[in-house]
Each structure stands twice: as C-alpha cells, then as structure tokens.
PDB file as gemmi writes it, atoms N, CA and C in Angstrom:
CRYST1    1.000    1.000    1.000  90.00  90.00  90.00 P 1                      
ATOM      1  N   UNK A   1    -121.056  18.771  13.987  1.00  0.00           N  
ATOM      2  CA  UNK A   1    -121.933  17.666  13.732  1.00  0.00           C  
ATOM      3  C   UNK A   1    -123.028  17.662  14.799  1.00  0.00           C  
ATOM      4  N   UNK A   2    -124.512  17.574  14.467  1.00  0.00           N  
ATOM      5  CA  UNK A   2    -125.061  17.428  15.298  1.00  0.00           C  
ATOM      6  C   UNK A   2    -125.745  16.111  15.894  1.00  0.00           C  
ATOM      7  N   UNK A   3    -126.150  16.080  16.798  1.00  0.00           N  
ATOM      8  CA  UNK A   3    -126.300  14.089  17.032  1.00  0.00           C  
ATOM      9  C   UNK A   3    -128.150  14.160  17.667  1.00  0.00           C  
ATOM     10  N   UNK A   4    -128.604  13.633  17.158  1.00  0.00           N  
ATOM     11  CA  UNK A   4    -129.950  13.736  17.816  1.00  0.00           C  
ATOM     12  C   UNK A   4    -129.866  12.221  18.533  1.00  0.00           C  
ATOM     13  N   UNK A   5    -130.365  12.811  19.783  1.00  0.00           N  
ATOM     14  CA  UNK A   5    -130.643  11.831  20.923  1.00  0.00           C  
ATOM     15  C   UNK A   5    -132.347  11.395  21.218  1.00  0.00           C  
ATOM     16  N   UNK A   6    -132.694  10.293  21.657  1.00  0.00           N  
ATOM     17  CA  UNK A   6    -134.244  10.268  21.698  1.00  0.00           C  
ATOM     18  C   UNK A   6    -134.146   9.749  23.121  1.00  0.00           C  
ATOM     19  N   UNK A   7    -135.153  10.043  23.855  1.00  0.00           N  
ATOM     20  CA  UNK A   7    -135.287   9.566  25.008  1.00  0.00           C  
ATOM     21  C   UNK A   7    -136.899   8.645  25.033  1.00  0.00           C  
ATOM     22  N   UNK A   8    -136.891   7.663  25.573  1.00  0.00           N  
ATOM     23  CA  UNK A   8    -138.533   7.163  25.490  1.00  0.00           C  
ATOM     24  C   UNK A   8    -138.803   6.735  27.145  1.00  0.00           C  
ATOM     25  N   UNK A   9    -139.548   6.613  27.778  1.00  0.00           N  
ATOM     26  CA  UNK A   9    -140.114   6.636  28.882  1.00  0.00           C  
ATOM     27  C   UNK A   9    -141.301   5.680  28.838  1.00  0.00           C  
ATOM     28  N   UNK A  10    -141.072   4.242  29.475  1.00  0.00           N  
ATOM     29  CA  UNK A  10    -142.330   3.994  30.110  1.00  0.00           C  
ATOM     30  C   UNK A  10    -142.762   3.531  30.753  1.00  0.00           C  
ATOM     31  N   UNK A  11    -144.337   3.108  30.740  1.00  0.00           N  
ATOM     32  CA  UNK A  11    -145.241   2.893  32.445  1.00  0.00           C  
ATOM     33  C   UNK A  11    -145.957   3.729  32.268  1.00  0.00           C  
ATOM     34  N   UNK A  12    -147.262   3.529  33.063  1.00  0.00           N  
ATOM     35  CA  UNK A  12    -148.959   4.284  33.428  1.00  0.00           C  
ATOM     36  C   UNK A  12    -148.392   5.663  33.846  1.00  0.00           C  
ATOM     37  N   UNK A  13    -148.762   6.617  32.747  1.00  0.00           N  
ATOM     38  CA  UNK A  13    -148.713   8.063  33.098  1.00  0.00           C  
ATOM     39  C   UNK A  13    -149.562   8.410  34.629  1.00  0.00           C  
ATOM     40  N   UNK A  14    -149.075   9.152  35.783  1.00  0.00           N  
ATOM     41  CA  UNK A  14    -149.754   8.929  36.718  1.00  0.00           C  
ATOM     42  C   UNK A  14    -150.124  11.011  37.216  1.00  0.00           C  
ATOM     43  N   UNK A  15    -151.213  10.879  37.747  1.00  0.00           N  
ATOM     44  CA  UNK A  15    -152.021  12.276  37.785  1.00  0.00           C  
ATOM     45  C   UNK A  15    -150.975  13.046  38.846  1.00  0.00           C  
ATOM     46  N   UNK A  16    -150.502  12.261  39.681  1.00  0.00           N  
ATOM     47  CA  UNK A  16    -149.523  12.709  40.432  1.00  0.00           C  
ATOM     48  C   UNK A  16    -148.224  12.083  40.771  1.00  0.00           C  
ATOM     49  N   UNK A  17    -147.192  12.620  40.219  1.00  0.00           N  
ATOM     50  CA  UNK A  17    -146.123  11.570  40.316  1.00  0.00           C  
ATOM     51  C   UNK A  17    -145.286  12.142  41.824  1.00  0.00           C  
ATOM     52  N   UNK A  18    -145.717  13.694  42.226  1.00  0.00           N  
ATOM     53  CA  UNK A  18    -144.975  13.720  43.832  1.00  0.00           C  
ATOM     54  C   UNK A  18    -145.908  14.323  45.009  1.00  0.00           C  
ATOM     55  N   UNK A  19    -145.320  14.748  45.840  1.00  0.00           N  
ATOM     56  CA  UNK A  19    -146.734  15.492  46.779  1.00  0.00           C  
ATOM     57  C   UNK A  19    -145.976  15.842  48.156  1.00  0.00           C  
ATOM     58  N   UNK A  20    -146.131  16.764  48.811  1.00  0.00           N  
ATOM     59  CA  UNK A  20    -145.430  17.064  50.194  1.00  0.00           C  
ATOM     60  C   UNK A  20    -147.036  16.228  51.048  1.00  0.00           C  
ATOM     61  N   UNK A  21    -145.637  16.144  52.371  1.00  0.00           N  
ATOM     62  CA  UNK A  21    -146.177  15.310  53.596  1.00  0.00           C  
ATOM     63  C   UNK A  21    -147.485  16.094  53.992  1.00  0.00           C  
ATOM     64  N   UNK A  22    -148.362  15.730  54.305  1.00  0.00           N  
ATOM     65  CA  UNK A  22    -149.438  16.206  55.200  1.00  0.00           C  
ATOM     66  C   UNK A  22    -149.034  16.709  56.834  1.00  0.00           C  
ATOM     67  N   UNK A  23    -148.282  15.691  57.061  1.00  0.00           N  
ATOM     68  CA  UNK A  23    -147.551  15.440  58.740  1.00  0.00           C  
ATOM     69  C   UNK A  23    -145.970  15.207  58.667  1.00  0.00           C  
ATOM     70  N   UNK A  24    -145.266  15.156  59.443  1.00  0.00           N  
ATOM     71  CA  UNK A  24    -143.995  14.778  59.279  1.00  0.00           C  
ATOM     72  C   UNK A  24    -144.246  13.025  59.376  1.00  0.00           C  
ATOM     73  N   UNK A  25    -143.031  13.011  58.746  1.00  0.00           N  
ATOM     74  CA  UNK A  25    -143.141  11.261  59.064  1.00  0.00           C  
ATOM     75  C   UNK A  25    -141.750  10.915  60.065  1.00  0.00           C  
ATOM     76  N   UNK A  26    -142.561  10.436  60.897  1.00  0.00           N  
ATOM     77  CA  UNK A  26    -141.352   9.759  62.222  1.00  0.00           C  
ATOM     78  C   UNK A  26    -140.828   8.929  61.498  1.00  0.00           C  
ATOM     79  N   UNK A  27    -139.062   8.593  62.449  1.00  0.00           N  
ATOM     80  CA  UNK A  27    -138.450   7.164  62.289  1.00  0.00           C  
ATOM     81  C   UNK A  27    -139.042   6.395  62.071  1.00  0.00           C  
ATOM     82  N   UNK A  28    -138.857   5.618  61.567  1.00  0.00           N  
ATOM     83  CA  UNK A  28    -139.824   3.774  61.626  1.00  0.00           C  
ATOM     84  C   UNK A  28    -141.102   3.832  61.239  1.00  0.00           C  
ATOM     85  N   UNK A  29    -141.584   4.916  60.706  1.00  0.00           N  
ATOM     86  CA  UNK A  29    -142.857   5.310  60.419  1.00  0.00           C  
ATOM     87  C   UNK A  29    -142.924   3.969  59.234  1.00  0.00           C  
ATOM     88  N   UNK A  30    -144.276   3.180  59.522  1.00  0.00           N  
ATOM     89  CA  UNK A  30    -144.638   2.178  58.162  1.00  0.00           C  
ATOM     90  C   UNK A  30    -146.016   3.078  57.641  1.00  0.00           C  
ATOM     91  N   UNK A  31    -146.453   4.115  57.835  1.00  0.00           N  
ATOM     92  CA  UNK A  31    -147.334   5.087  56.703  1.00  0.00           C  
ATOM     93  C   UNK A  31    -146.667   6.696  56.478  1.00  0.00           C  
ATOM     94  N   UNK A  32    -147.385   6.943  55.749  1.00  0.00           N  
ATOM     95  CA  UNK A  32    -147.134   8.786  55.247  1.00  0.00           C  
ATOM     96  C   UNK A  32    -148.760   9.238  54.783  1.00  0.00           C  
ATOM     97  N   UNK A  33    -148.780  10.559  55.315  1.00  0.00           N  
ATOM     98  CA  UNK A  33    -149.911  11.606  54.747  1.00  0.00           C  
ATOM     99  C   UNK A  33    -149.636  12.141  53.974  1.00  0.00           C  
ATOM    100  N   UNK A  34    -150.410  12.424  52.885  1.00  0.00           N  
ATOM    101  CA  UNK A  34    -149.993  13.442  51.659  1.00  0.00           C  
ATOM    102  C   UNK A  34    -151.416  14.326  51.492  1.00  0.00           C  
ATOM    103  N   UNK A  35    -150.830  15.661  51.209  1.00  0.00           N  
ATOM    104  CA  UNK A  35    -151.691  16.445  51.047  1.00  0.00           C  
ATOM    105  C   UNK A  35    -152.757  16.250  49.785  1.00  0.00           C  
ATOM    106  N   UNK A  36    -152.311  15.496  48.863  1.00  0.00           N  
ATOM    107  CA  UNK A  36    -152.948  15.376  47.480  1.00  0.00           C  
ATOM    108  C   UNK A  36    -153.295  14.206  47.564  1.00  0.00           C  
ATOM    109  N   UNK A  37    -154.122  13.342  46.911  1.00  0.00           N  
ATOM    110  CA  UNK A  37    -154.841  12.218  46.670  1.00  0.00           C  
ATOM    111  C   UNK A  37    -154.246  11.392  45.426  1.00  0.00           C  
ATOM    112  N   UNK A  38    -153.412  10.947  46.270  1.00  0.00           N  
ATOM    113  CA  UNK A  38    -152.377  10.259  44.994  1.00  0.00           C  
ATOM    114  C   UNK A  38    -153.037   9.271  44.278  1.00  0.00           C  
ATOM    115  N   UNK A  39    -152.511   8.472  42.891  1.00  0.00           N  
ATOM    116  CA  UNK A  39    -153.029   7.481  42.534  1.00  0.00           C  
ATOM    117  C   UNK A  39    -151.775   6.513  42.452  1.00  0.00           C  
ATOM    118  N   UNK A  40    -151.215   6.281  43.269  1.00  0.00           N  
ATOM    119  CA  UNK A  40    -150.062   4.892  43.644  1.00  0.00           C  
ATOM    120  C   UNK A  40    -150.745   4.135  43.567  1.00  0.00           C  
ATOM    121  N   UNK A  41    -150.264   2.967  43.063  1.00  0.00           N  
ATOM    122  CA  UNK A  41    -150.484   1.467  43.677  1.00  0.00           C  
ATOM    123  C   UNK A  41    -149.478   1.064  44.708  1.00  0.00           C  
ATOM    124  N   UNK A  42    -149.943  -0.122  44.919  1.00  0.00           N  
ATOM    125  CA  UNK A  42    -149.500  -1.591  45.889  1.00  0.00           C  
ATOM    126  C   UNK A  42    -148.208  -1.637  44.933  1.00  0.00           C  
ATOM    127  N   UNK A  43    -146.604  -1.783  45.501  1.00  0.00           N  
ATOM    128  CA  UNK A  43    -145.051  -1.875  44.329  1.00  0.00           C  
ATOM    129  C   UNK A  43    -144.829  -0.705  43.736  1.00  0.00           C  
ATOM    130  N   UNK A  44    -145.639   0.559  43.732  1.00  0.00           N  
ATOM    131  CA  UNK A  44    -144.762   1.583  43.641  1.00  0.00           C  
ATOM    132  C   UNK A  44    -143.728   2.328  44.670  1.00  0.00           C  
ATOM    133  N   UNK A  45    -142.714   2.614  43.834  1.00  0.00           N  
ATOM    134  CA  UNK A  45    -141.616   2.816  44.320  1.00  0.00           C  
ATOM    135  C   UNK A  45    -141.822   4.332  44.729  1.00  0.00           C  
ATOM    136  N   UNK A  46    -141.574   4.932  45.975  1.00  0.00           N  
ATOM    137  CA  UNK A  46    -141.104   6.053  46.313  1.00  0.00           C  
ATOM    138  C   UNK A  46    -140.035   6.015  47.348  1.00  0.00           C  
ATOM    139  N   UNK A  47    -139.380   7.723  46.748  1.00  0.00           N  
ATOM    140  CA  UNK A  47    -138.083   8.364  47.372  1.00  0.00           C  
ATOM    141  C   UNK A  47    -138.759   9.212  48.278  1.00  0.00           C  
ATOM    142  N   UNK A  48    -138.742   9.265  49.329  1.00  0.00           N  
ATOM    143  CA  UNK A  48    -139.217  10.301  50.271  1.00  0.00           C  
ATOM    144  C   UNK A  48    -137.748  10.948  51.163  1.00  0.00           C  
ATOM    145  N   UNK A  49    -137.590  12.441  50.187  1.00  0.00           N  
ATOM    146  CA  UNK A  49    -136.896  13.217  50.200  1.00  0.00           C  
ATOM    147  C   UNK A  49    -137.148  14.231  52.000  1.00  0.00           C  
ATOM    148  N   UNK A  50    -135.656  14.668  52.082  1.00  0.00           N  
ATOM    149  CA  UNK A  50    -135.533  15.119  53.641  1.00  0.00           C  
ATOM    150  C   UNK A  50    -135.898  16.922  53.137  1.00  0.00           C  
ATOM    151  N   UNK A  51    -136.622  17.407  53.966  1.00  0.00           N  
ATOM    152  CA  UNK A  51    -136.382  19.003  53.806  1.00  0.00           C  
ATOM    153  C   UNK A  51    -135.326  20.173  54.194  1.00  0.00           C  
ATOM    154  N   UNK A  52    -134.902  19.141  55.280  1.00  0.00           N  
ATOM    155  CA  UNK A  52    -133.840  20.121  56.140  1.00  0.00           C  
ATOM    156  C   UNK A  52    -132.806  20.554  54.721  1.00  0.00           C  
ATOM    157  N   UNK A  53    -131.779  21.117  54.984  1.00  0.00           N  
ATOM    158  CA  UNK A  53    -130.585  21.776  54.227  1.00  0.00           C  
ATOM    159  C   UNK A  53    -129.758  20.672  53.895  1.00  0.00           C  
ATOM    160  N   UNK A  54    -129.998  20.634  52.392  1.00  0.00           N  
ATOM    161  CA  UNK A  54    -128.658  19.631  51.740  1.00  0.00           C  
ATOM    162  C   UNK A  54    -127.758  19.041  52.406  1.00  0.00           C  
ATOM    163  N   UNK A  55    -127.160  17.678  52.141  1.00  0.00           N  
ATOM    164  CA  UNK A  55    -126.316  17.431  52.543  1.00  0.00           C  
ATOM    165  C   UNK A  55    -125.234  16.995  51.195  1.00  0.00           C  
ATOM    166  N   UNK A  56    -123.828  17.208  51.483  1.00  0.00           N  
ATOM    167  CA  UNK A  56    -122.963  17.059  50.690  1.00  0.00           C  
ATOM    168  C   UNK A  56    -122.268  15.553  50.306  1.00  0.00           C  
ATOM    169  N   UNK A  57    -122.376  15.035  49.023  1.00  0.00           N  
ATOM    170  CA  UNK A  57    -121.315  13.679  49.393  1.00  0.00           C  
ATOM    171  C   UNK A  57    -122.295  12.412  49.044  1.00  0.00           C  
ATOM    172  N   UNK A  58    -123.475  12.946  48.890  1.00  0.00           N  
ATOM    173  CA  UNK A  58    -124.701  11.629  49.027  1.00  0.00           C  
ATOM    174  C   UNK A  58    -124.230  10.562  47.879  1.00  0.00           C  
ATOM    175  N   UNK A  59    -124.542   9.477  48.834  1.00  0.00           N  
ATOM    176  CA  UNK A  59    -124.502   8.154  47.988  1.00  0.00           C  
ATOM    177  C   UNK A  59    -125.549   8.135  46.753  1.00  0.00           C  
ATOM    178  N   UNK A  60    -125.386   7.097  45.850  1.00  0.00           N  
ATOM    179  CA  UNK A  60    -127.039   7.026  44.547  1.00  0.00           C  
ATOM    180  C   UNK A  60    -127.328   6.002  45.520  1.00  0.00           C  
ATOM    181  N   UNK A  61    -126.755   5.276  45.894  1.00  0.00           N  
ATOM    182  CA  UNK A  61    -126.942   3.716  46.382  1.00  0.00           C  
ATOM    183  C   UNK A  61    -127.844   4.124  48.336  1.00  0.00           C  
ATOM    184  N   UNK A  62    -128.269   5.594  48.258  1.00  0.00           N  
ATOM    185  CA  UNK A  62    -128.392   6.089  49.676  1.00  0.00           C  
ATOM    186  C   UNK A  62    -128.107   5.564  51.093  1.00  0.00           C  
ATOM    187  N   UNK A  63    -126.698   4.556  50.591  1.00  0.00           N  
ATOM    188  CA  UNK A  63    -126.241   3.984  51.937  1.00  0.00           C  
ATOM    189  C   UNK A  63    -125.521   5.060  52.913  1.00  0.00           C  
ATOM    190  N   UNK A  64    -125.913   6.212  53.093  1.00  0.00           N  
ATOM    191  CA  UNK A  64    -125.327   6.923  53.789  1.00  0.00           C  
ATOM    192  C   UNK A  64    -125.815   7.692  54.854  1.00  0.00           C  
ATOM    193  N   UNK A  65    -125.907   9.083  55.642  1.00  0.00           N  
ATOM    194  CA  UNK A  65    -126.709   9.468  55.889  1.00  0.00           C  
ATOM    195  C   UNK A  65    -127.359  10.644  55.695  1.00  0.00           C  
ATOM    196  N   UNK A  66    -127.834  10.118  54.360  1.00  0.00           N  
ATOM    197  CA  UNK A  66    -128.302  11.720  53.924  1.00  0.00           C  
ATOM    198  C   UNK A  66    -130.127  11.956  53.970  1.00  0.00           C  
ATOM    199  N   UNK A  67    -130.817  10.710  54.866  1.00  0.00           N  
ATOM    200  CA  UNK A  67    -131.852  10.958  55.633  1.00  0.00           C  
ATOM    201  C   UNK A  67    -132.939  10.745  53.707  1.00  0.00           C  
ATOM    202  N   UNK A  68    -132.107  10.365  53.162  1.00  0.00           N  
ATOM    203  CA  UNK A  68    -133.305   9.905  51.782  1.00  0.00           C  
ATOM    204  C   UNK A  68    -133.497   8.824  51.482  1.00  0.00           C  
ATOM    205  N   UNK A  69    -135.154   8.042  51.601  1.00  0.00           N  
ATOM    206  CA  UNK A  69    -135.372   7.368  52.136  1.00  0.00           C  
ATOM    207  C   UNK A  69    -136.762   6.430  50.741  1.00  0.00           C  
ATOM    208  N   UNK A  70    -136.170   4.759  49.993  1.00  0.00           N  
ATOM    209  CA  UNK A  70    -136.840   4.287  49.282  1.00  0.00           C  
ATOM    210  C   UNK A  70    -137.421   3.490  49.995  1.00  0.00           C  
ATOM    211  N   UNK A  71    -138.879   3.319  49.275  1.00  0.00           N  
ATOM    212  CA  UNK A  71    -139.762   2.271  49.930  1.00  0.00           C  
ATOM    213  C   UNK A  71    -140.759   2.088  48.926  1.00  0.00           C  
ATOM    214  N   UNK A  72    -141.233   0.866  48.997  1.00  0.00           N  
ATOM    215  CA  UNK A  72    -142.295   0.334  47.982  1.00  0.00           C  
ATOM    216  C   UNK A  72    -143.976   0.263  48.864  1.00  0.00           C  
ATOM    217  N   UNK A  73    -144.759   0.769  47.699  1.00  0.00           N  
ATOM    218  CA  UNK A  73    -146.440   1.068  48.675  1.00  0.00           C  
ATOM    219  C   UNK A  73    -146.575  -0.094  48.517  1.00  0.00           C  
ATOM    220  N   UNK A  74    -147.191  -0.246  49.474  1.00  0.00           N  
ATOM    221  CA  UNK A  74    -148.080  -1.603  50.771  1.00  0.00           C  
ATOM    222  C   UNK A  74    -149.417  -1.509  50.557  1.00  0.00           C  
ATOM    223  N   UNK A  75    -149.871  -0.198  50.594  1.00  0.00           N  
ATOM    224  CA  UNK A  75    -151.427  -0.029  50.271  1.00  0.00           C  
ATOM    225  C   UNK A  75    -151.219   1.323  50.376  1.00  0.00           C  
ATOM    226  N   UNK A  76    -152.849   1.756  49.679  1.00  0.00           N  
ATOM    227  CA  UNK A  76    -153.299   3.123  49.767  1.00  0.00           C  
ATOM    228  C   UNK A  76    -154.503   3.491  50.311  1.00  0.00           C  
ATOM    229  N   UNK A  77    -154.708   4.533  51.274  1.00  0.00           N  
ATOM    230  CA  UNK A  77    -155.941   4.543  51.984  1.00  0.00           C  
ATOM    231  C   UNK A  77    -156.576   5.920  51.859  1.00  0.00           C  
ATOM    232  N   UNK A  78    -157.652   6.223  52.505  1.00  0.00           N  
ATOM    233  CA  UNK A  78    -158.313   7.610  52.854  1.00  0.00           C  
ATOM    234  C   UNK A  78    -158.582   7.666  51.733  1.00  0.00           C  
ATOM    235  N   UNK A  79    -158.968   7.694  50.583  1.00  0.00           N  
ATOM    236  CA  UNK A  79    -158.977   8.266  48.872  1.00  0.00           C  
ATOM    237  C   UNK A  79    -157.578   8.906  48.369  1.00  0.00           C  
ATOM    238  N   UNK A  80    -156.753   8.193  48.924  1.00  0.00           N  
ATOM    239  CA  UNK A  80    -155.111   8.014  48.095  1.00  0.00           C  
ATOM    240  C   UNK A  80    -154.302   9.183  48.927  1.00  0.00           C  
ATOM    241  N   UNK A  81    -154.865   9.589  49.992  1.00  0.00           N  
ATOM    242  CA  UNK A  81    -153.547  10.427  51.227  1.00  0.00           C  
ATOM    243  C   UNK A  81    -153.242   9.794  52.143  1.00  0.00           C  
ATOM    244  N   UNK A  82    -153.500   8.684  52.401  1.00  0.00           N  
ATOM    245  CA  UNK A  82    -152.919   7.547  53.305  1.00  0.00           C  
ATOM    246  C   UNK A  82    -151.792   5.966  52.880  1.00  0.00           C  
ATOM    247  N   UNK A  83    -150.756   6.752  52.356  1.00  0.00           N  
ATOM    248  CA  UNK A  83    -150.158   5.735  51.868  1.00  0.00           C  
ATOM    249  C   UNK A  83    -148.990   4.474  53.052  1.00  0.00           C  
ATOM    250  N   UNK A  84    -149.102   3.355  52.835  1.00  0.00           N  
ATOM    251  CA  UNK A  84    -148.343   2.774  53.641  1.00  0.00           C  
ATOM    252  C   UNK A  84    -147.104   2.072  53.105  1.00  0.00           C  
ATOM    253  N   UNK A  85    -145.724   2.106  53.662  1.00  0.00           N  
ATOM    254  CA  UNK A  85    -144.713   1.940  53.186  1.00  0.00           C  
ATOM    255  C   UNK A  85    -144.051   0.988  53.955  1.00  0.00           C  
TER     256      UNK A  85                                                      
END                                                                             
C-alpha cells in the first residue's frame, strides 16, 4: 500500500536562510558577522551552530553542553552582516 504524505511549509521565503560567521563569536557575544548580507528581521529565530567536532548525546531542548546556541534578532546592521542577538 502506498501512503502519500504532503508536507506544507510556511512564512516569507527568505534569500538567505543560513551563512557562516565573518569572525568568531565570543561568549556573551550580543552581535554576529556574517559573510553574506542576510535579510533577517527584528524576532527571527536563529541556531548558531558550533564548528568544532560533534558532540554525542545532544539535547533538542539544547539544555546541555553541546555549545548550540538559539537567539532571536534584535536588529540588523551594515546592509544585513551585522546582526544583533
């Protein structure tokens, strides 16, 4: 038997939905550089993922320490590579 599944998705299709750091971002850092000129708003949600080597065991709920890290934009600056979190 076969079962067709549909998936639907939505929200403002965005020109860039990821982008590596420009700079590293320190502890406690309240901004990030991005190499690309994002188009975030002010309440978008980003995951700003660790590079080092996997870690095993990670929480969804990222109460742990697997150095992956949610935050909602504050503003966007420079022509969209200056985001603040």
């Amino acid at each position: 038997m076969t079962e067709l599944m549909l998936h639907q998705m939505h929200g403002k299709e965005l020109k860039y939905t990821w982008s590596q750091l420009a700079m590293t971002a320190q502890a406690g850092a309240t901004s990030i550089t991005v190499i690309d000129p994002v188009d975030w708003e002010v309440g978008d949600h980003l995951v700003i993922a660790p590079t080092d080597k996997a870690t095993r065991d990670c929480r969804s709920d990222r109460r742990d320490t697997c150095q992956t890290e949610e935050r909602l934009v504050t503003a966007v600056r420079q022509s969209g590579t200056q985001t603040e979190i």
